[in-house]
FIDO-977435 format. One record per residue (C-alpha): x, y, z; residue in one letter. Coordinates in steps of 0.25 Angstrom, whole numbers, plus 2048, in hexadecimal, padded with zeros to 3 digits. Each point is the difference from the previous one (the first is absolute). Layout:
<rs>
XYZa...
</rs>
This chain:
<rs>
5BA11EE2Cx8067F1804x80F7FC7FEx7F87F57F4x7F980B7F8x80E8097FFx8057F37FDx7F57FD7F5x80180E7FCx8108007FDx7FF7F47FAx7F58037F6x80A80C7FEx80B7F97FCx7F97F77F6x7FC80D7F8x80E8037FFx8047F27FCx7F58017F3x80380D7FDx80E803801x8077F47F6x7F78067F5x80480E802x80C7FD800x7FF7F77F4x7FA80C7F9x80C80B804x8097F67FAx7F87FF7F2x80080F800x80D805803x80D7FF7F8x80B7F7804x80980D801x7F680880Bx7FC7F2808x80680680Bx7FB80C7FEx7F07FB7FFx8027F880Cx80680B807x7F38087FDx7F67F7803x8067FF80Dx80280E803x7EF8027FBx7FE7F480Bx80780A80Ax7F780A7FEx7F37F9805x80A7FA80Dx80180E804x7F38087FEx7F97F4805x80580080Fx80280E800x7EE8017FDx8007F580Ax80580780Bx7F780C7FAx7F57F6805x8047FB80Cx80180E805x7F28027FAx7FA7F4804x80580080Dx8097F57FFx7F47F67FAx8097F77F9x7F57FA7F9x7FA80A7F9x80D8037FBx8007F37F8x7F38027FBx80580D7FBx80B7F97F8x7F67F77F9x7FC80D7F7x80C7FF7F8x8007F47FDx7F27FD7FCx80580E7F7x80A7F87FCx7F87F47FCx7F680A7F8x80B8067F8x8057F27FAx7EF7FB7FFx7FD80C7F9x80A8077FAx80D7F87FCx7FE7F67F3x8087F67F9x8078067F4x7FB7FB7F3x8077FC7F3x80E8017FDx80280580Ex7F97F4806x8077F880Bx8047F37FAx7FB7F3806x8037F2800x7FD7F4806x8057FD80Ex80A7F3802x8047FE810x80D7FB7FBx8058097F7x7FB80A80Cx8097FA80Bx80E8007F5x80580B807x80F8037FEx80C7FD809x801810800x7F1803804x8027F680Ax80D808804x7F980D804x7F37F9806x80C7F980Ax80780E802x7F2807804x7FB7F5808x80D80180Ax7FF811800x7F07FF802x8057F680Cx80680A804x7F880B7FEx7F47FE808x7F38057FFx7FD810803x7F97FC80Ax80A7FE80Ax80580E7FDx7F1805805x8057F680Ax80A807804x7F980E802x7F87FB80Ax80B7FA808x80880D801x7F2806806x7F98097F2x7F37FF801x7F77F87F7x7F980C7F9x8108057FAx8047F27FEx7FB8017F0x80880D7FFx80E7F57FFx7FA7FB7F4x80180E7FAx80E801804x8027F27F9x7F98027F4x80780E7FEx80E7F97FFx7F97F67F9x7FB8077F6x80980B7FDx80A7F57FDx7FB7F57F7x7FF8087F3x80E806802x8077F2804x7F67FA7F4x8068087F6x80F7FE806x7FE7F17FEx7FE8037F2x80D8067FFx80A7F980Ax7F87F4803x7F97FA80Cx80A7F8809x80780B807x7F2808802x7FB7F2805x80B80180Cx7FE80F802x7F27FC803x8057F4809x80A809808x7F480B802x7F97F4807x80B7FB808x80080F805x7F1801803x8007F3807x80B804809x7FB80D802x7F27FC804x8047F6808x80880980Bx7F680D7FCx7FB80580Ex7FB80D7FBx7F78067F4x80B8067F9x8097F2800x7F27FA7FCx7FD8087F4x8117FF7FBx7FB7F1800x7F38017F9x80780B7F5x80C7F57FDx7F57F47FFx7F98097F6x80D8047F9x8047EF7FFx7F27FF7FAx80280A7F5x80D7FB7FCx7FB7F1800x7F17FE7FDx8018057F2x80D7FA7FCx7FA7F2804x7F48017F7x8088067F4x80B7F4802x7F67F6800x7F98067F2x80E7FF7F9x8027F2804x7F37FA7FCx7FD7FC7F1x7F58097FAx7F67F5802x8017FC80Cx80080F808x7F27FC807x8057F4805x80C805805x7FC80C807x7F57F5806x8097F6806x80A80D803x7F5804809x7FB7F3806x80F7FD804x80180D808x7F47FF806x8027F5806x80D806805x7FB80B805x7F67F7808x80C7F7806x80780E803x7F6805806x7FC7F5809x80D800804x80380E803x7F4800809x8057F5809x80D805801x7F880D804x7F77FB80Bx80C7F6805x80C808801x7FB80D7FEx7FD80D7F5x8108017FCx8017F17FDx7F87FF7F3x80880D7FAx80D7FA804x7FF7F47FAx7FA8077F4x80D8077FFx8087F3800x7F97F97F6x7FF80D7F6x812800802x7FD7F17FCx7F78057F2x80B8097FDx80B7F6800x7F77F77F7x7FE80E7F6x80F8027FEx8017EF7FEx7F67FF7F8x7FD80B7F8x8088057F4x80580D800x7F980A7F5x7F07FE7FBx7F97F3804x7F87FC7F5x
</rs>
């Protein structure tokens, strides 16, 4: 496989998440109650987990099976989601009559009035996920401290554990004492992963770091989604979620160009310590900008 189809292959990758994530989203909104919004967005990211750990735990399963073939592996991955792609062609329908999904016509400018307050938490997300790289470094990482390549999945079982043993119970707290002070929870978690895996020289230093990455994810991702749902007007929940998503893309993109020079310039500790100082600049802008209690 050639360094353009991997880059073919994530692109194509993360266009799907781009089509299908703002409508999802849209849809958990609609469906849960003001009151549990936390809660819901907790959940869904805590079901997310699951699949982000038993999927590289099968993959090691077939690297060891395979003998290392990395390429059957990914042909492997394609069953469940041609599986995936069945289920919603064959089985899952549009509800009809009074349950229906209300439609009306699309106005671009009625679309882009977002308010000053969706604008706020698109800002604040854009400066943590700026700061938060992609997992990919954390893979990274595991390579640089000498694991072998066949284990290197078995970091994103260790993350997507603290992930996803977190998000539902920090949903549900958001509920109840609001998002702001889980918001800097999650930003102080990272700093420590950051720091941690930039100095980490052994396993044991490595998985400290990957377990308090997973932990500033659980306490975030949901929080994130569920503030931006209670800031939106009703009709405009697609839209939002949609440009909530195109802004952070292209911030993780800038983030993770950067990181990568300041990985092969000055080294592997580089793009975690500066990681670190931007995420103490995202909590500063939390505590300034945020009000204390439910956002929303």
């Amino acid at each position: 496989m050639t360094l353009d189809q991997i880059v073919l292959a994530k692109a194509l990758d993360r266009v799907g998440k781009g089509i299908r994530g703002a409508p999802r989203d849209a849809i958990l909104t609609a469906a849960s109650p003001p009151e549990l919004r936390g809660a819901s967005f907790g959940l869904r990211k805590s079901l997310d987990t699951v699949g982000g750990f038993l999927g590289p735990l099968i993959a090691v399963g077939a690297m060891l099976w395979l003998a290392g073939n990395i390429q059957q592996v990914f042909w492997l991955a394609t069953i469940p989601a041609a599986l995936c792609m069945a289920v919603l062609i064959f089985y899952v329908k549009e509800p009809a009559g009074e349950t229906a999904i209300k439609r009306s016509s699309f106005r671009l400018a009625e679309a882009l009035r977002l308010t000053p307050k969706v604008w706020m938490v698109i800002g604040l997300t854009s400066v943590i996920m700026l700061a938060r790289f992609s997992e990919a470094f954390v893979l990274l990482k595991a390579l640089d401290i000498g694991i072998s390549a066949t284990w290197v999945p078995l970091s994103l079982v260790v993350m997507h554990a603290a992930y996803g043993l977190t998000a539902y119970p920090v949903g549900r707290l958001s509920d109840r004492i609001g998002s702001s002070g889980l918001l800097l929870c999650s930003l102080a978690f990272l700093v420590a992963a950051h720091l941690t895996l930039a100095v980490a020289g052994s396993v044991w230093g490595y998985v400290v770091g990957t377990v308090l990455w997973g932990l500033h994810m659980g306490f975030s991702q949901g929080l994130l989604g569920a503030m931006i749902a209670s800031a939106t007007p009703d009709h405009l929940k697609g839209s939002a979620f949609g440009t909530f998503n195109l802004v952070t893309g292209l911030v993780v993109l800038v983030g993770n160009t950067a990181a990568g020079a300041f990985w092969h310039g000055f080294g592997a500790q580089t793009p975690f310590l500066v990681g670190a100082g931007l995420t103490v600049l995202a909590m500063g802008l939390i505590a300034f900008w945020l009000p204390r209690g439910k956002v929303g």
